[in-house]
FILO-554136 format. One line per 4 residues: number of its first residue (from 1); their letters; for each residue x, y, z of C-alpha. Coordinates in nm, 3 decimals, decimal comma. Layout:
N
NUM = A = X Y Z | ...
//
This chain:
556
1 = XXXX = 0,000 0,000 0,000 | 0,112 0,360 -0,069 | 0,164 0,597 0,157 | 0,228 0,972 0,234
5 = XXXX = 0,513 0,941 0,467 | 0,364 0,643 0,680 | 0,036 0,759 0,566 | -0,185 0,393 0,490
9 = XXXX = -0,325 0,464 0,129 | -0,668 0,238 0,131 | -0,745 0,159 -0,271 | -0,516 -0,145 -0,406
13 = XXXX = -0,242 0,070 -0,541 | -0,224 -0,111 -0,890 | -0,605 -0,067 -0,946 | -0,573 0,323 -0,812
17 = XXXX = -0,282 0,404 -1,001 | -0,416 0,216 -1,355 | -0,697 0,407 -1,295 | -0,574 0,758 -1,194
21 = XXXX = -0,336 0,770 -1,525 | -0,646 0,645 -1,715 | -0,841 0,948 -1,596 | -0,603 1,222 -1,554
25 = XXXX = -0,716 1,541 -1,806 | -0,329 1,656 -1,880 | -0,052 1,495 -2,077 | 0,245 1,338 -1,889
29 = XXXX = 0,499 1,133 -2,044 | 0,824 0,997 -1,838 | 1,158 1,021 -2,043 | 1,495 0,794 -2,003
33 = XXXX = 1,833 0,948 -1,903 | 1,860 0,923 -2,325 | 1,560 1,159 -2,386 | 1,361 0,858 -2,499
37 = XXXX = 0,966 0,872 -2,436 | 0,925 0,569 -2,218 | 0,563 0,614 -2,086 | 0,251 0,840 -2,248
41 = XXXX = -0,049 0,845 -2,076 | -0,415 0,867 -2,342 | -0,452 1,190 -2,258 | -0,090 1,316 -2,389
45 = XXXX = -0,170 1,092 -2,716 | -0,494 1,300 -2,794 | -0,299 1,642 -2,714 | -0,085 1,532 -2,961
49 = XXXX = -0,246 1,351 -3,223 | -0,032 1,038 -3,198 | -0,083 0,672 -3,142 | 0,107 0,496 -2,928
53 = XXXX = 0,364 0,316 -3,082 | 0,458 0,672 -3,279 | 0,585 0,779 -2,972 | 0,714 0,504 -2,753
57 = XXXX = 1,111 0,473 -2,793 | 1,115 0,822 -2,977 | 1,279 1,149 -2,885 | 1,148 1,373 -2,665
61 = XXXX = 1,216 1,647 -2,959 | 0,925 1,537 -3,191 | 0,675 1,707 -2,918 | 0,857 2,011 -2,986
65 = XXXX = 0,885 2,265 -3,230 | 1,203 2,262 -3,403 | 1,287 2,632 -3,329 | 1,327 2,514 -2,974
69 = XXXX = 1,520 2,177 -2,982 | 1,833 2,358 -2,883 | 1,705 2,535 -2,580 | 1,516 2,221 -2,465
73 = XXXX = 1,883 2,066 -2,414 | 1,976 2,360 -2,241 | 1,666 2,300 -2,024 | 1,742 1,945 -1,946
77 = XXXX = 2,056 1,938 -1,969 | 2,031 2,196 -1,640 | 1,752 1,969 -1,502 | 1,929 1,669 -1,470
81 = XXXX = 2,211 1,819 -1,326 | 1,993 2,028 -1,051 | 1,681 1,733 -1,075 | 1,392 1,898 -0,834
85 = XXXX = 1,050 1,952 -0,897 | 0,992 2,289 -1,143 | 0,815 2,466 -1,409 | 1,026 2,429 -1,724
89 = XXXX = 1,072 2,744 -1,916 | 0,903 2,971 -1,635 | 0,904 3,324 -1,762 | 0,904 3,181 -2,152
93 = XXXX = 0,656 3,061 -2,382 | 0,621 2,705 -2,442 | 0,471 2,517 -2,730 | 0,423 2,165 -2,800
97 = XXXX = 0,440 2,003 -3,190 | 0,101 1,791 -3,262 | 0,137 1,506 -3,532 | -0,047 1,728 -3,818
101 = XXXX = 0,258 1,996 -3,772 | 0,034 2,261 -3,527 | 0,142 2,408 -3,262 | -0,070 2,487 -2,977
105 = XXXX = 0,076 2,699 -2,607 | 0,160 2,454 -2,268 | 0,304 2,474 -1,949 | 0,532 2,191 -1,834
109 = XXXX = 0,648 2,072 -1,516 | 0,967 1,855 -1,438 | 0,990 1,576 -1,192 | 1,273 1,334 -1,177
113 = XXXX = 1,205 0,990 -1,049 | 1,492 0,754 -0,988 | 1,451 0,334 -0,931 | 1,676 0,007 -1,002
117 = XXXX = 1,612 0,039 -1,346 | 1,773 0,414 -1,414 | 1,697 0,808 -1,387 | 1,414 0,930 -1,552
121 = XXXX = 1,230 1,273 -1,623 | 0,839 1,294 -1,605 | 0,696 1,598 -1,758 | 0,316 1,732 -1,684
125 = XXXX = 0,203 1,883 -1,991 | -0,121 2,149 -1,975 | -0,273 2,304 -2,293 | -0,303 2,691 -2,220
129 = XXXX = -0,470 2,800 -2,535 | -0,769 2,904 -2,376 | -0,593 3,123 -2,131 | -0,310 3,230 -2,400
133 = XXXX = -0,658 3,352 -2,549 | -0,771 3,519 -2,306 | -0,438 3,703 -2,240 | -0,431 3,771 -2,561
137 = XXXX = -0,760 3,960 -2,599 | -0,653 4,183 -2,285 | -0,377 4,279 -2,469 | -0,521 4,375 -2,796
141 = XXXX = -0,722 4,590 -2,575 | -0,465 4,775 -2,380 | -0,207 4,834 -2,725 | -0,076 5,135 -2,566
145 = XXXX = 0,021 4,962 -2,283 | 0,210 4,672 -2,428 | 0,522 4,769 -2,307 | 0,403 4,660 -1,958
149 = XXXX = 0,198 4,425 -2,037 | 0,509 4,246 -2,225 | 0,715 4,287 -1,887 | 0,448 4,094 -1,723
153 = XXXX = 0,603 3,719 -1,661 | 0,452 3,516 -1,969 | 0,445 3,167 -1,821 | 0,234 3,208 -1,541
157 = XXXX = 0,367 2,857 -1,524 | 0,330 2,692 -1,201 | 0,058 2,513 -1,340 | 0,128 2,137 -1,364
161 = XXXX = -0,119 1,822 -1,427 | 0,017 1,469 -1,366 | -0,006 1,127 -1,355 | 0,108 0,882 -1,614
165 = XXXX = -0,031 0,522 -1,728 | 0,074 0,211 -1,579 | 0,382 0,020 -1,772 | 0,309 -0,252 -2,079
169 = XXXX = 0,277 -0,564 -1,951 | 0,531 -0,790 -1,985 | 0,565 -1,187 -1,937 | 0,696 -1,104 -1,591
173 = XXXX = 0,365 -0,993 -1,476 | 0,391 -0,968 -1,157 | 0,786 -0,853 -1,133 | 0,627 -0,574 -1,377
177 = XXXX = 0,347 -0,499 -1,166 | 0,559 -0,462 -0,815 | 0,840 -0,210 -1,033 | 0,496 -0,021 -1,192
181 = XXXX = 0,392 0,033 -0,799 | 0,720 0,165 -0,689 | 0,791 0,392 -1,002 | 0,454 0,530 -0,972
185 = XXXX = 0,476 0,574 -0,613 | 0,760 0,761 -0,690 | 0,551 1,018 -0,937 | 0,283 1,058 -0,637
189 = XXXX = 0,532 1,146 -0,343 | 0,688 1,392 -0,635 | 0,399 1,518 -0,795 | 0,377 1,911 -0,785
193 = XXXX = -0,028 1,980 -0,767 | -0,294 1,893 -0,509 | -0,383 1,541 -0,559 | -0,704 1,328 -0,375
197 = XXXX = -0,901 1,054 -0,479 | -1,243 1,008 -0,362 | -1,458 0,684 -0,368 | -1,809 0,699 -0,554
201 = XXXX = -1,965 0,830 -0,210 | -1,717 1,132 -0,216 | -1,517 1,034 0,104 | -1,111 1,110 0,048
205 = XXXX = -0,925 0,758 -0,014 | -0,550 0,906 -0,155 | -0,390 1,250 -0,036 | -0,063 1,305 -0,220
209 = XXXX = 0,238 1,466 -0,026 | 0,123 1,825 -0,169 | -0,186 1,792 -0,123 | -0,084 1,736 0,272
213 = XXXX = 0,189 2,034 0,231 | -0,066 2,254 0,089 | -0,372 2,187 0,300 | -0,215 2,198 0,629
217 = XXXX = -0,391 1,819 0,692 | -0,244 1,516 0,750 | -0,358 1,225 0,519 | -0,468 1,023 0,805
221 = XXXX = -0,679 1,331 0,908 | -0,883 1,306 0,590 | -0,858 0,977 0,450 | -1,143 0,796 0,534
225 = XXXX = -1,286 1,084 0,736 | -1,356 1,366 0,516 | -1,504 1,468 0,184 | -1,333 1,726 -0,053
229 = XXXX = -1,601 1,988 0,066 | -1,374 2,045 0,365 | -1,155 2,213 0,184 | -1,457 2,467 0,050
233 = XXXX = -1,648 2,800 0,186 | -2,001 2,696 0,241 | -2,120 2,993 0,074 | -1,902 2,900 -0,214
237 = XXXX = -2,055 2,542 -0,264 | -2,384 2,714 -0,178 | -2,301 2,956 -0,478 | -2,160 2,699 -0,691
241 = XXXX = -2,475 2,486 -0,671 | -2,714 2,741 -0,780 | -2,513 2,797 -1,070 | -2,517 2,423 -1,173
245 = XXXX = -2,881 2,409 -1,062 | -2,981 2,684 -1,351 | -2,638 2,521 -1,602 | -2,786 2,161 -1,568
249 = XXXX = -3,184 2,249 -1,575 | -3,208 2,019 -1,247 | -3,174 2,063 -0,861 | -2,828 2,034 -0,760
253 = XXXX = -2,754 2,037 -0,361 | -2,495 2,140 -0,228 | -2,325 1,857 -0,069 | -2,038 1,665 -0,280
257 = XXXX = -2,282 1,640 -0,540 | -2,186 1,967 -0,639 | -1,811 1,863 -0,696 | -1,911 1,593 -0,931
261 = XXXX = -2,211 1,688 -1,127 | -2,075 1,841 -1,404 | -1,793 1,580 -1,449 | -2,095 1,290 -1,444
265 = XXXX = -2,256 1,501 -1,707 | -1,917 1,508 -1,957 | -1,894 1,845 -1,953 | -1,585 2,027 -1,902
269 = XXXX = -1,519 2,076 -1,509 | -1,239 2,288 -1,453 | -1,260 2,625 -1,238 | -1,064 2,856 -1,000
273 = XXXX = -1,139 2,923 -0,650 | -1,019 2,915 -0,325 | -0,881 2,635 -0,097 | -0,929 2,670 0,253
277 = XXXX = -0,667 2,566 0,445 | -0,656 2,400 0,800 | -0,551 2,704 0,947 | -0,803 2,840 0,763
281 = XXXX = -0,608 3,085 0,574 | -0,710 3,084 0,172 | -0,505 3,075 -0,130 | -0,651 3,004 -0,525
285 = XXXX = -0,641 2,749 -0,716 | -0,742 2,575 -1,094 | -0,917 2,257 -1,015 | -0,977 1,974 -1,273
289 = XXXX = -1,244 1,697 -1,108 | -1,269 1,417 -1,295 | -1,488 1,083 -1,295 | -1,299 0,741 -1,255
293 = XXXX = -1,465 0,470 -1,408 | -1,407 0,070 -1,366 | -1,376 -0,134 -1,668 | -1,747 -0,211 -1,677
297 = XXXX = -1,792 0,180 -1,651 | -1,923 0,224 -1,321 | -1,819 0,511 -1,128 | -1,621 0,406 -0,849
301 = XXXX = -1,473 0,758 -0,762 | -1,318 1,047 -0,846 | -0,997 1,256 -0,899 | -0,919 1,593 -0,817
305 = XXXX = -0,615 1,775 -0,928 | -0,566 2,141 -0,802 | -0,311 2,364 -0,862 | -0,207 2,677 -0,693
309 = XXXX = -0,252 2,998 -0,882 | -0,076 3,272 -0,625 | 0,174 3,381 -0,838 | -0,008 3,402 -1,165
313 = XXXX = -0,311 3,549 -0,997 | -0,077 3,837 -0,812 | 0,044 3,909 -1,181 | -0,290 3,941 -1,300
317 = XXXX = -0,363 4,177 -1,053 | -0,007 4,362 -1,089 | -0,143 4,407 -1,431 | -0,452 4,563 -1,379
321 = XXXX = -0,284 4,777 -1,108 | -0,037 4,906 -1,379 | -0,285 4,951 -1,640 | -0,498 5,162 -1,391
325 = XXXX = -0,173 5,368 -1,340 | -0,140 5,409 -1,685 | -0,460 5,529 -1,775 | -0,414 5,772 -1,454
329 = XXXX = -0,136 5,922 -1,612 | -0,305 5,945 -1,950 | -0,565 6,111 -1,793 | -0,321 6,348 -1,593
333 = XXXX = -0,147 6,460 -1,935 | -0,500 6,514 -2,098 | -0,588 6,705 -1,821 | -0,247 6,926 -1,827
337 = XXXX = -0,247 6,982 -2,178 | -0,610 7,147 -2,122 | -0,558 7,296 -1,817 | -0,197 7,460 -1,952
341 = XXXX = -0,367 7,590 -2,260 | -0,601 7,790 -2,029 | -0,410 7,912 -1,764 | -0,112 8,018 -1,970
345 = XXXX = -0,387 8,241 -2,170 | -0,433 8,523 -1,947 | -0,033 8,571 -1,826 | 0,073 8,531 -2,186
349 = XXXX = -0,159 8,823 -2,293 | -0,054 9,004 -2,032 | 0,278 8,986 -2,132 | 0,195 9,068 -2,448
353 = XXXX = 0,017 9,343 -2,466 | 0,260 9,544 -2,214 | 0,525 9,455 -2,451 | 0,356 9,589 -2,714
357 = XXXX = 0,296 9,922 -2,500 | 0,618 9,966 -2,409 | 0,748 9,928 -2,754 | 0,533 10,238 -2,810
361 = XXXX = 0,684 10,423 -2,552 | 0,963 10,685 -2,696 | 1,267 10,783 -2,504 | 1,117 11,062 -2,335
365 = XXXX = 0,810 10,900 -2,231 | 0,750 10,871 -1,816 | 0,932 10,607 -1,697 | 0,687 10,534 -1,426
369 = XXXX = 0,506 10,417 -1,690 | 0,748 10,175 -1,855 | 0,796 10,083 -1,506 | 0,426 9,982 -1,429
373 = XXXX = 0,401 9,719 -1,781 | 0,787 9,603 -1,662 | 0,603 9,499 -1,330 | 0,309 9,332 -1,496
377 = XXXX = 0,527 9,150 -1,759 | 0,733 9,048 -1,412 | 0,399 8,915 -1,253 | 0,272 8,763 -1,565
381 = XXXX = 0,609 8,581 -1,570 | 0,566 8,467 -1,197 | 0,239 8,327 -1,282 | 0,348 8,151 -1,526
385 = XXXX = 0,611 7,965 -1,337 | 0,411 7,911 -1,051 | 0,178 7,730 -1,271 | 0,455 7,522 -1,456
389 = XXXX = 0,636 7,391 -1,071 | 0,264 7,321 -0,994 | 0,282 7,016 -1,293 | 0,639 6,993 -1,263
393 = XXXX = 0,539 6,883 -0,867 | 0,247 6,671 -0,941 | 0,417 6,484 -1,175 | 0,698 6,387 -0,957
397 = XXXX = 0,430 6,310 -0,690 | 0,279 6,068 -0,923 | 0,602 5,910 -1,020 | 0,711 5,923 -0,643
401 = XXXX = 1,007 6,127 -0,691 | 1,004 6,325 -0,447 | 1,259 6,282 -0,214 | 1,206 6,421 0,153
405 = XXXX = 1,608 6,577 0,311 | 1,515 6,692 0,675 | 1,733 6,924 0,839 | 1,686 7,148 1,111
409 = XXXX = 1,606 7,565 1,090 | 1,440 7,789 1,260 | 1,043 7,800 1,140 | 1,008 8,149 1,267
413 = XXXX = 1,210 8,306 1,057 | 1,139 8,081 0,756 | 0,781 8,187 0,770 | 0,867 8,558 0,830
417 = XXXX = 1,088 8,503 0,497 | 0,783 8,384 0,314 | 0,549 8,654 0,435 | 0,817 8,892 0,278
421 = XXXX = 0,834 8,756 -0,006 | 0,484 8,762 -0,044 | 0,408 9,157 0,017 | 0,418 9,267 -0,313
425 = XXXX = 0,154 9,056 -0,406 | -0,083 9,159 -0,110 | -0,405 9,376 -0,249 | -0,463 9,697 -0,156
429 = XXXX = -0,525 9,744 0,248 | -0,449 9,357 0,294 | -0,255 9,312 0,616 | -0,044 8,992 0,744
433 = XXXX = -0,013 8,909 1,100 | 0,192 8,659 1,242 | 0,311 8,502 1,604 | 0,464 8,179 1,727
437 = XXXX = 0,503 7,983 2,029 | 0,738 7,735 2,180 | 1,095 7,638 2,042 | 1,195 7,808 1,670
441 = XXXX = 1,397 7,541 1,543 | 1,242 7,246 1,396 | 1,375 6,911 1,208 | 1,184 6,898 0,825
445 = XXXX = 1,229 6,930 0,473 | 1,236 7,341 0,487 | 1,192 7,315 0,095 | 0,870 7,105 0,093
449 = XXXX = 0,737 7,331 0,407 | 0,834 7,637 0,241 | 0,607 7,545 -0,085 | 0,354 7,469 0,172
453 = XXXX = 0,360 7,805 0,402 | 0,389 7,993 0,044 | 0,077 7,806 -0,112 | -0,189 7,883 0,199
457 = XXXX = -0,052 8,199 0,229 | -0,083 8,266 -0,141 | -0,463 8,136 -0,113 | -0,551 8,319 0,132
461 = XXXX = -0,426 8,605 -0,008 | -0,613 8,560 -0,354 | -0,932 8,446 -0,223 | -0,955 8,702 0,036
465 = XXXX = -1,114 9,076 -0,041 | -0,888 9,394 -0,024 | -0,847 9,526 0,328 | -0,860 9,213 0,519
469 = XXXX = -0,664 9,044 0,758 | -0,496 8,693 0,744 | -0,348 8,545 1,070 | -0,076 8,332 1,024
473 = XXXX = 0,028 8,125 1,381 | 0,260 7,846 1,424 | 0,398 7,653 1,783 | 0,601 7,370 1,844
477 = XXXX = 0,490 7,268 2,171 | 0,541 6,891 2,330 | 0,681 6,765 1,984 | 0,408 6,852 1,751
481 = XXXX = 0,438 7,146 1,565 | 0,102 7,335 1,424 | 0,088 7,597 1,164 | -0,212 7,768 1,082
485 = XXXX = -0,348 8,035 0,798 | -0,670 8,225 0,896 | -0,835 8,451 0,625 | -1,158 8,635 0,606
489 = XXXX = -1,213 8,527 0,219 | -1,487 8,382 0,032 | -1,487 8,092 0,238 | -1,536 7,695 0,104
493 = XXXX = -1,864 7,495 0,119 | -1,965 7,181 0,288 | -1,984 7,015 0,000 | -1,640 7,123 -0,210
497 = XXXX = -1,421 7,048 0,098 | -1,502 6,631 0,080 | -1,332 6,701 -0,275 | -1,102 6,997 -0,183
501 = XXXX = -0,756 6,795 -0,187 | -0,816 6,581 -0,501 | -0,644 6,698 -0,797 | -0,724 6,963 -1,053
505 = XXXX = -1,050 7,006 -0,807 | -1,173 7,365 -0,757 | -1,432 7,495 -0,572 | -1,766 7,612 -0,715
509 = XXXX = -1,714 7,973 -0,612 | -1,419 8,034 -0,753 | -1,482 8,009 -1,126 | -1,377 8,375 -1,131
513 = XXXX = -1,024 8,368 -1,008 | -0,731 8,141 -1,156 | -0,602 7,835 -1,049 | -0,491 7,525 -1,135
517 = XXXX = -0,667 7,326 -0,862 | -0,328 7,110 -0,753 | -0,190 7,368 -0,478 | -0,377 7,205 -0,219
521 = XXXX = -0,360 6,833 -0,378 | 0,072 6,952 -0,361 | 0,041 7,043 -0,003 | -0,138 6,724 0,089
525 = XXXX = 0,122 6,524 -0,028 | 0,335 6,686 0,071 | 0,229 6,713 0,444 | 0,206 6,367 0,455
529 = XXXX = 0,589 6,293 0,308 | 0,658 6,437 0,589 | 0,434 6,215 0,806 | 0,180 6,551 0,837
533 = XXXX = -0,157 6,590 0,810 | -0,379 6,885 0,675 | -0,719 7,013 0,785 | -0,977 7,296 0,676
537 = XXXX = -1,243 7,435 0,828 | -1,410 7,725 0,664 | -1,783 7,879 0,608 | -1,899 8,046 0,316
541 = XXXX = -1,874 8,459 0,320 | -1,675 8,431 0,649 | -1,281 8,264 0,550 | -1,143 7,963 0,621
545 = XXXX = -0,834 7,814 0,807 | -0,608 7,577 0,686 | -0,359 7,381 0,927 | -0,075 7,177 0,915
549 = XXXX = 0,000 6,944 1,160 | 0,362 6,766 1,225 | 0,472 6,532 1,457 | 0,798 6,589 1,532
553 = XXXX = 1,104 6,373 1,695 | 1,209 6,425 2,031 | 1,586 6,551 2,038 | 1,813 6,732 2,257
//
């Protein structure tokens, strides 16, 4: 009897094994130390069109496309020398030869298996075209995007089937038989997917190695005590029996029948879920069940083979997360190249038509005058630059580029530098006040705060109305520092400040006034590069107040 370690395997091994290789739904075929095909199993001969005897004693090579004999060696060549169980090829695109000169996509999987009579290779075989399809049409949808989509890993190999049929006979019947039982006990201890077999009733008689690995169970945990269902959600049999229920035009309950119904039926029964292991943690997998038949054609069980998909559903999902990126940053450039185009209007004109004045002006002429288009061309020329670090900022948010080099300075005087630099832009009767508490010198990136201090002071600024006051306040008191712009503007409804730090966003009220609408989304990110936080709280007519909140480091 076979076991998995000491594990008591219940079927008579010969009868299990004939009958597992007779049922298995993927092509395996074991190779000599020569590259000789030594065993095919029916399935294999269908994949590939041949009978038998075309392929017994042959070369390994006739499966496969010409192109590729040469790095095939390489493959096997590496193999033997390294034997363990692996995807062949993983991160390339395999192909096998059929008879009539096709080709069609597979995944492969190496074993080795070693006994008295010599080394040999057994290779799971797994037609992909469906899923090459499938890739396929994703692609042709996302063209601009193939450069990613080619980085992707193109195997998605991990995705083995086994099991091979049982040797000729010979005249030594019996000698054959006992060296069939230990080579294919061999392929089941070494066999890369989840393997069980069932009995007609749906209670677990074989649990391969993996399967054990896998699962978290022991095989003398399941065998003989447990169904297949106890590796399944209950909602997800519940869901999965509905679905056959409506497929099959009968009642299907959902108990094993559910496993089994399809496969009874001859219909095709292979599907992804999830496995629940004994921990009960989850992971997915592609699950062929098959029926097992005895000669007369009763069913007298069944065979599961499940394979897990981590890795090739994590690239799938790496996929669509870089294809969402992409069409983010489409979207971003659209939205630059039409925000740009209106922005730069009104700056540009400016600049324009002062030039054009003062190319009127004569010598003589006032030159207050020249002075006052100078200034606006100046302005204009601020604007525009302004505007330009705004996308040059968001784009190296987006591309997370920005780099955050803390040192320490003193925030009083940084801010007081800011506020300077900001008077000449103050309308007429505006007036700036500013105080801070607690210890000046503070441990941050003074070039991402300064942007900061300058954009909410800038805001307030141009949303607030000539004459009015903004209060500007900062402390660094018990390790968190606090800075604050007050300003008796326009103010910010209710509903625009759930949107007010998502980019190119701008508030309803402010149709009249230019902006890009990426200050804020800037000052967000950048508060928070620096482990910050921002906040606004504001009421329409009255002003609002912005602050910036930091924790800061304890330090002598």
């Amino acid at each position: 009897m076979l076991s998995s370690g000491k594990a008591t395997m219940n079927y008579d091994v010969r009868i299990s094994f004939n009958t597992i290789f007779e049922s298995a739904s993927l092509g395996i075929i074991v190779t000599n130390e020569q590259g000789k095909i030594v065993l095919a199993n029916p399935f294999l001969l269908q994949q590939f069109g041949y009978p038998e005897h075309e392929l017994i004693g042959e070369s390994v090579d006739k499966l496969i496309p010409s192109r590729f004999h040469h790095r095939h060696h390489q493959h096997i060549a590496h193999f033997n020398e390294h034997p363990k169980k692996r995807p062949m090829g993983l991160g390339l695109d395999l192909f096998g030869n059929k008879k009539d000169g096709s080709e069609f996509p597979v995944e492969v999987s190496l074993g080795n298996i070693e006994d008295e009579n010599g080394k040999f290779t057994i290779a799971f075989i797994s037609d992909i075209s469906k899923r090459k399809e499938a890739e396929n049409a994703l692609i042709r949808l996302n063209d601009e995007l193939e450069t990613i989509v080619h980085q992707r890993t193109e195997s998605l190999s991990n995705t083995v089937k086994d099991l091979a049929k049982v040797v000729a006979e010979t005249q030594a019947k019996d000698l054959e038989l006992g060296r069939a039982n230990s080579f294919l006990k061999n392929i089941w201890h070494h066999a890369e997917p989840i393997i069980f077999v069932t009995d007609e009733n749906g209670i677990i008689k074989m649990f391969n190695p993996t399967a054990e690995k896998q699962l978290g169970y022991k095989a003398h945990e399941v065998i003989d005590r447990a169904s297949p269902l106890l590796f399944y959600e209950p909602q997800e049999i519940a869901k999965r029996a509905k679905e056959q229920s409506n497929l099959l035009k009968k009642e299907v309950k959902p108990d094993f029948t559910v496993l089994a119904a399809k496969a009874i039926q001859g219909l095709s029964n292979e599907s992804e879920l999830a496995f629940i292991r004994k921990d009960h943690s989850s992971f997915p997998v592609s699950l062929t069940f098959n029926v097992m038949r005895d000669v007369t054609g009763q069913i007298n069980g069944y065979l599961g083979i499940a394979i897990d998909i981590s890795e090739r559903k994590k690239a799938e999902t790496d996929l669509r997360m870089a294809l969402k990126r992409e069409r983010e940053l489409s979207e971003l450039k659209s939205r630059f190249v039409s925000m740009a185009s209106h922005e730069f209007r009104t700056p540009l004109s400016t600049v324009l038509t002062s030039a054009f004045i003062l190319s009127q002006y004569s010598q003589h002429d006032d030159s207050a005058k020249k002075e006052k288009h100078v200034q606006r061309i100046v302005t204009a020329v601020k604007m525009l630059n302004s505007i330009l670090d705004d996308f040059l900022s968001v784009g190296k948010i987006e591309e997370g580029k920005i780099q955050v080099c803390n040192s320490e300075f003193d925030l009083e005087e940084t801010i007081r530098g800011q506020i300077a630099q900001l008077s000449d832009i103050l309308k007429k009767g505006q007036e700036i006040t500013y105080a801070h508490q607690g210890k000046k010198a503070v441990v941050l990136d003074p070039k991402l705060l300064n942007h900061i201090v300058t954009n909410l002071i800038s805001n307030a600024i141009k949303f607030s109305n000539e004459g009015s006051i903004i209060e500007i306040r900062s402390s660094n008191l018990e390790n968190v520092l606090k800075i604050s712009v007050k300003d008796q503007g326009i103010g910010i409804s209710a509903k625009d400040q759930a949107h007010l730090f998502e980019r190119f966003f701008r508030g309803s009220n402010v149709n009249h006034i230019q902006g890009t609408g990426l200050g804020l989304h800037i000052i967000r990110n950048y508060a928070e590069l620096m482990n910050g936080s921002v906040r606004c709280e504001s009421t329409i007519g009255k002003g609002t107040t912005f602050e910036v909140v930091f924790p800061l480091q304890p330090h002598e």
